[in-house]
C-alpha positions in Angstrom: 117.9 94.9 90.0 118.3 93.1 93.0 118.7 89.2 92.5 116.2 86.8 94.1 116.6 83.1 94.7 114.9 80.5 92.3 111.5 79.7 94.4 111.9 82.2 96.7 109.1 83.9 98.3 110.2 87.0 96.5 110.0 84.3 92.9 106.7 84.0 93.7 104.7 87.2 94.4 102.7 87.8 91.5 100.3 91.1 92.6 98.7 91.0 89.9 98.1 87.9 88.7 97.8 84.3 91.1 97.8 86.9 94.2 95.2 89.7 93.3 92.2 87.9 94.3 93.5 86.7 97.4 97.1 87.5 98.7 96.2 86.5 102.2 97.2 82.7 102.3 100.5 84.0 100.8 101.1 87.3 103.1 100.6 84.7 106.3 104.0 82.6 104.7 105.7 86.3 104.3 105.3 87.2 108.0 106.2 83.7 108.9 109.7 82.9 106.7 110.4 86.4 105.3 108.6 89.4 106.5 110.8 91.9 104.2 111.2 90.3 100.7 112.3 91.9 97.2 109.8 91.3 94.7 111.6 91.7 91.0 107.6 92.1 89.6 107.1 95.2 91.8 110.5 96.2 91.4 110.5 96.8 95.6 111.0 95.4 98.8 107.1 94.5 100.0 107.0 94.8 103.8 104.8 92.8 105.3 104.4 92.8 109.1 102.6 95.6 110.9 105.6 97.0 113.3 107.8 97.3 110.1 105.5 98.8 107.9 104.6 101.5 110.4 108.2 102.2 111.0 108.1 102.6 107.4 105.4 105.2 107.3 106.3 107.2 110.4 109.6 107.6 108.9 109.8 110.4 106.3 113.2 110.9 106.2 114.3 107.3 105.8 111.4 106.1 103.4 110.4 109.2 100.7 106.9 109.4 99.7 108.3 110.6 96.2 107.5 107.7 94.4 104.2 106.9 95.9 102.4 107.1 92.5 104.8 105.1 90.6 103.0 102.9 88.5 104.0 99.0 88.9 104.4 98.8 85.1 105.9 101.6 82.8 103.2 103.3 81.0 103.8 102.4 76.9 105.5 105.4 75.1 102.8 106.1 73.2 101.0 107.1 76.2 103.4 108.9 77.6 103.6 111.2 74.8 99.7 111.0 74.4 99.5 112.9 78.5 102.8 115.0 77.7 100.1 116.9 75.6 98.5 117.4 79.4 99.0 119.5 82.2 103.1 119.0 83.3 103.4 116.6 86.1 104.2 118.5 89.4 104.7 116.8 93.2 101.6 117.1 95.1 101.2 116.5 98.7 100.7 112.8 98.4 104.3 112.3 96.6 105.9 114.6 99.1 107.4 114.9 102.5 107.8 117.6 105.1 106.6 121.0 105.0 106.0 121.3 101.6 103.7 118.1 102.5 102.3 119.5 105.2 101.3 123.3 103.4 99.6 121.7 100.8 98.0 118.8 102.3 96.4 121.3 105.1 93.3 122.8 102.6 92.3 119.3 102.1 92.0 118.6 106.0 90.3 121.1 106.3 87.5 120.1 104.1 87.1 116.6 105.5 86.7 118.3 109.5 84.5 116.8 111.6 82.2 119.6 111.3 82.1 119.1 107.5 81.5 115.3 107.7 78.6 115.9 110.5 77.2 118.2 108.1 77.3 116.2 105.3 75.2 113.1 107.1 71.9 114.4 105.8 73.1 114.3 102.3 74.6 110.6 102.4 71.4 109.2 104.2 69.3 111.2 101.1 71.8 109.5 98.2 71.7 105.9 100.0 67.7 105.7 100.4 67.4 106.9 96.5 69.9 104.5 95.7 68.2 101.4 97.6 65.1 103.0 95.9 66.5 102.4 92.9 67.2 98.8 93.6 64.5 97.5 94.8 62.2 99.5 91.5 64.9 97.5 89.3 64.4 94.0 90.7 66.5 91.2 91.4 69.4 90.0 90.9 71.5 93.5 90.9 75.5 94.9 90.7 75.9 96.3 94.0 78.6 97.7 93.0 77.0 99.2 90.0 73.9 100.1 91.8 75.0 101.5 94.9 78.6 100.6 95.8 80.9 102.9 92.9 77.9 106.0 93.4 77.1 106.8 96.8 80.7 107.9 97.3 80.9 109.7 93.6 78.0 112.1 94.6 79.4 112.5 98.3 82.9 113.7 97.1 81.7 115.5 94.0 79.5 117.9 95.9 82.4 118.0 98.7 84.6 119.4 95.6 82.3 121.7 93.8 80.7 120.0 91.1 77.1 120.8 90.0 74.5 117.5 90.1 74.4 117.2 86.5 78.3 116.3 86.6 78.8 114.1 89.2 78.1 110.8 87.5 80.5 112.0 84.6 83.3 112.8 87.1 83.0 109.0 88.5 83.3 107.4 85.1 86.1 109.2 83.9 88.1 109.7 87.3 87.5 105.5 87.6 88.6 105.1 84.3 91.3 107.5 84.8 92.4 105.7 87.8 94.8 103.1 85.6 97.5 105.7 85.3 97.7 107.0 88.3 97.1 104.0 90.7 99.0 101.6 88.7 96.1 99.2 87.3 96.5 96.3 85.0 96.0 97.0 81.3 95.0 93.9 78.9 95.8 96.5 75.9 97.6 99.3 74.5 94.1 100.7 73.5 92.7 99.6 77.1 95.5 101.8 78.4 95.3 104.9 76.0 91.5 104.7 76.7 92.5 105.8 80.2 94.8 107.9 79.1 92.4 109.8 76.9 89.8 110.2 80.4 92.6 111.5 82.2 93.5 114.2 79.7 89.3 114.5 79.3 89.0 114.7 83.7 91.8 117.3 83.4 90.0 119.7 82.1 86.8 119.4 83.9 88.9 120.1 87.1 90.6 122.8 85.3 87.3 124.5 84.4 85.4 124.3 88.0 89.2 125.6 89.3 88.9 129.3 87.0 84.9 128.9 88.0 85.7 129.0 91.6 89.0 131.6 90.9 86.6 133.7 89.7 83.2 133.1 92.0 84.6 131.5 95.1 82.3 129.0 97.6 82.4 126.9 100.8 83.7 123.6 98.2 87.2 121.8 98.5 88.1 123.6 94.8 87.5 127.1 96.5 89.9 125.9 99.4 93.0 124.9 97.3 92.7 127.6 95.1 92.4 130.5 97.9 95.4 128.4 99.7 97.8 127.5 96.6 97.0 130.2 94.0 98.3 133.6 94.5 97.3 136.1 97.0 96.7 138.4 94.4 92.9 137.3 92.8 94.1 139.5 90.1 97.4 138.3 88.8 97.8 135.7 86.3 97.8 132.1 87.5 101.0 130.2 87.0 101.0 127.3 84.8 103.0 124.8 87.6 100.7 126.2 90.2 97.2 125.4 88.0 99.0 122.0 87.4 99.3 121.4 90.8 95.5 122.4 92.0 94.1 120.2 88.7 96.2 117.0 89.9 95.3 117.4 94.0 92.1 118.2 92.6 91.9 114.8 90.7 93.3 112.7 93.3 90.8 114.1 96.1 88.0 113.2 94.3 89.5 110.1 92.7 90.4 108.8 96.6 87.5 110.0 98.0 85.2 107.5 95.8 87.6 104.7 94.7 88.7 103.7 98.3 85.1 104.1 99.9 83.7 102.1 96.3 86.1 99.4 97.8 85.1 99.0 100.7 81.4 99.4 100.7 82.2 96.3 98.0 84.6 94.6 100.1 82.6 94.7 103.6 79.2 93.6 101.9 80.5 90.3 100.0 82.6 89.3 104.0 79.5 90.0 105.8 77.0 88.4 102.9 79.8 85.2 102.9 79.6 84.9 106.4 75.7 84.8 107.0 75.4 84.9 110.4 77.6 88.3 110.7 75.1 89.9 108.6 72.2 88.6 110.7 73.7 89.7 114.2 74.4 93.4 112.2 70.5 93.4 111.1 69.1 92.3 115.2 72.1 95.0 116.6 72.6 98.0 114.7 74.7 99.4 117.6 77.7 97.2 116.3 77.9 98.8 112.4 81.0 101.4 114.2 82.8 97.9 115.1 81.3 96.3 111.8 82.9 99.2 109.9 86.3 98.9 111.4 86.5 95.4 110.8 85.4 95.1 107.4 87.8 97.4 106.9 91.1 95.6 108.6 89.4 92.0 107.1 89.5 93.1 103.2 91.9 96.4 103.0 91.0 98.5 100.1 94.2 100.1 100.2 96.5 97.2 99.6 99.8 99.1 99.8 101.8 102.3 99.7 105.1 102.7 98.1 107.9 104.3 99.4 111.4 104.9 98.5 114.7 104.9 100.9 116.8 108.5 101.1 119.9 106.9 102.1 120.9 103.0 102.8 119.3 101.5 106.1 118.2 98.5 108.1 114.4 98.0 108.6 114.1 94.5 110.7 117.7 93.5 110.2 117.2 93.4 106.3 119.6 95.6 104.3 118.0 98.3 102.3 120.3 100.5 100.0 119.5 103.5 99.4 116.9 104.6 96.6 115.2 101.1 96.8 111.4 101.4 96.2 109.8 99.8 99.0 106.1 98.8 99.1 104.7 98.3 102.5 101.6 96.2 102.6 98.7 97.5 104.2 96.6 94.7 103.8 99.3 92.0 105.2 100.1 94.3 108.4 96.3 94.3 109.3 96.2 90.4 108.8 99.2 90.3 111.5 98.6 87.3 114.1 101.3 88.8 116.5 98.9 91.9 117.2 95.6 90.8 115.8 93.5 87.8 117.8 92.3 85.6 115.4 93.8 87.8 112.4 92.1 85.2 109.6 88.1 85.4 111.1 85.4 88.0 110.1 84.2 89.2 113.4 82.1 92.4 113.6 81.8 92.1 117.7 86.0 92.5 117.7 87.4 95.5 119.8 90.0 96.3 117.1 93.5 98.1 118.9 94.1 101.7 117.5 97.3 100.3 115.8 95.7 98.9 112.4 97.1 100.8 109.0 93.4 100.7 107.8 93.7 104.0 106.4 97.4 104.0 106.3 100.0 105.8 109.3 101.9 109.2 110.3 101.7 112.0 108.3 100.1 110.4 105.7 97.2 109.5 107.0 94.4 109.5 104.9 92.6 112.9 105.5 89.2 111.4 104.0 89.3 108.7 107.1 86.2 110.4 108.9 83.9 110.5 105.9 84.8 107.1 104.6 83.7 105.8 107.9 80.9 107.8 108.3 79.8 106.4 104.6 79.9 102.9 105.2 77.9 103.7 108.9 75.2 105.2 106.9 75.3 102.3 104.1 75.0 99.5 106.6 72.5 101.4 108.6 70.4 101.6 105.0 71.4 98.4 103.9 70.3 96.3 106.8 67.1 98.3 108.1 66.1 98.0 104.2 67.7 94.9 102.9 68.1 92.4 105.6 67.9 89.5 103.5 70.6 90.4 101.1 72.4 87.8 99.6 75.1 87.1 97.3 73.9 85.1 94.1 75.3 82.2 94.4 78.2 80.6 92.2 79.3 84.3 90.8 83.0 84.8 90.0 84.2 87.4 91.9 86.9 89.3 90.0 88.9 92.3 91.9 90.5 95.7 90.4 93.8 94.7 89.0 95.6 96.5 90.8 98.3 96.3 93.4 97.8 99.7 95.6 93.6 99.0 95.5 91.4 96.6 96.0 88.0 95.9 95.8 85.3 93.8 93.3 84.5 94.8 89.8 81.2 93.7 90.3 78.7 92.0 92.9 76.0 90.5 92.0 73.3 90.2 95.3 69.9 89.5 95.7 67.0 89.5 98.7 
């Protein structure tokens, strides 16, 4: 392990303890006194300013995507032998690079077109009136996140994939609690950790059963697309094990992105407009600003905190040393804070022209492929939100806790009221 000097910046990151809830303060020292750090908690080199990290990502022959899912903490070997009683673990597109990237990544962007997302409008202006429906019926004070924040995007990508309505809300709760073994969260336990264990094994196979439903019966869903495009040609012959492993786990972490991130931010934009009052006032009198609002809610409280990376061979990124097969996590959150591109990188502004060169949804070939309907979910939300709601509120004096987590961010609850 690389050394790091007593009180050094590197010392002091702590992801996911005194930084989770806010790493800003601390990212703003990084860029100033040392942009490129090594952090012995995350085991990496966190990059932090916006030119380096993109170098980073539009470099996937220097920096590998193979270690993208590597958890920040070592799963306990009793849960390691616990999901070896699982499907194998095979590469999918997210943990690789080139062509092999590129072939299977290429069924998923087709399902998130912008034909699919236009036609899928209707549906998420239908799920967020029933869900404001719902909300006002129940009274006040209410979770937002609860209520509307961690569903709207469940049913959006669960009918995207193929599930039938009756199994939509039991994908969320077990791909969310899932999400601690693949995205790296925080466990307080050994039993809090083989409870997601236990979901994942449980998630596993409900995507393996809507995959042979859709092998079988084939329809216009995201399932239908990566089986036609990774299984084999022959509908006939017998589907290889590594091959049904590979569908189950892109299948997973499709439908675990496409509600996790958009959870995030739908929870992260309404407590920065609901703290600063007047922002959410000027969004209720000019509805023609929720495509800026969107974009900056997004660059002001990144759900996507950070992508890892790993270095093929030894290099020099910002005249820092980086030897080869050194993890590397590149900060997503930090680069779209970054005062040397951003005006006024610390203030909420919804009326900012943002430049095309934020990492909101990350950068080169990674980019996320759900980008257009995240957007186009938090667009319909505000629209709903404010045209409904307009005198939201947060309830005062709440402890906001985030997702202990160091690749996403967002609350575990918020409480509002109107």
């Amino acid at each position: 392990m690389t050394s790091v000097t007593p009180g050094s910046l590197g010392e002091l990151y702590d992801p996911l303890g005194v930084h989770m809830d806010d790493p800003y303060p601390f990212f703003a020292r990084a860029r100033r006194e040392a942009p490129i750090f090594f952090s012995p908690k995350a085991d990496a080199w966190v990059v932090t300013r916006l030119r380096d990290i993109k170098e980073v990502l539009r470099d996937g022959k220097t920096y590998s995507s193979c270690n993208s899912l590597r958890p920040l903490t070592p799963l306990s070997p009793k849960v390691q032998e616990l999901l070896a009683t699982g499907y194998p673990e095979v590469p999918n597109f997210v943990q690789l690079d080139g062509e092999e990237h590129r072939r299977q990544r290429e069924p998923a962007a087709a399902a998130f077109s912008p034909e699919m997302v236009d036609a899928t409008e209707a549906d998420i202006v239908e799920q967020a009136n029933a869900l404001v429906d719902a909300i006002i019926e129940g009274g006040v004070p209410v979770d937002f996140m609860g209520a509307f924040a961690n569903r709207l995007p469940v049913s959006v990508i669960a009918k995207l994939v193929g599930y039938p309505p009756e199994q939509h809300e039991t994908m969320g709760n077990l791909s969310r609690k899932a999400a601690g073994i693949v995205i790296g969260l925080r466990f307080e336990s050994e039993d809090e950790e083989l409870d997601a264990a236990h979901a994942w094994l449980q998630y596993q196979r409900m995507v393996a059963r809507l995959l042979h439903e859709r092998r079988a019966e084939p329809r216009f869903d995201l399932m239908s697309g990566l089986v036609m495009t990774l299984g084999p040609e022959d509908d006939d012959a017998p589907l290889p094990l590594e091959v049904e492993a590979l569908i189950v786990h892109i299948g997973f972490g499709l439908a675990l992105a496409g509600h996790i991130t958009t959870s995030a931010l739908l929870g992260n934009g309404l407590r920065a407009l609901l703290e600063h009052p007047e922002q959410w006032r000027l969004l209720c009198e000019r509805p023609e600003l929720i495509p800026s609002a969107v974009e900056e809610i997004a660059r002001f409280d990144t759900p996507t905190l950070s992508f890892m990376r790993q270095t093929t061979t030894e290099t020099m990124l910002a005249r820092q040393r980086l030897p080869a097969g050194a993890d590397v996590l590149v900060s997503l959150a930090s680069g779209n804070h970054d005062e040397t591109v951003f005006d006024r990188a610390d203030e909420f502004d919804i009326t900012r022209t943002l430049p095309t060169s934020h990492v909101v949804f990350g950068y080169g070939a990674h980019y996320c492929v759900g980008a257009p309907l995240a957007r186009r979910e938090i667009e319909v939300a505000l629209s709903v939100l404010t045209s409904r709601l307009p005198g939201l509120r947060l309830v005062p004096d709440q402890q906001i806790a985030m997702r202990p987590s160091v690749s996403q961010r967002g609350p575990l609850s918020l409480h509002v009221t109107w």
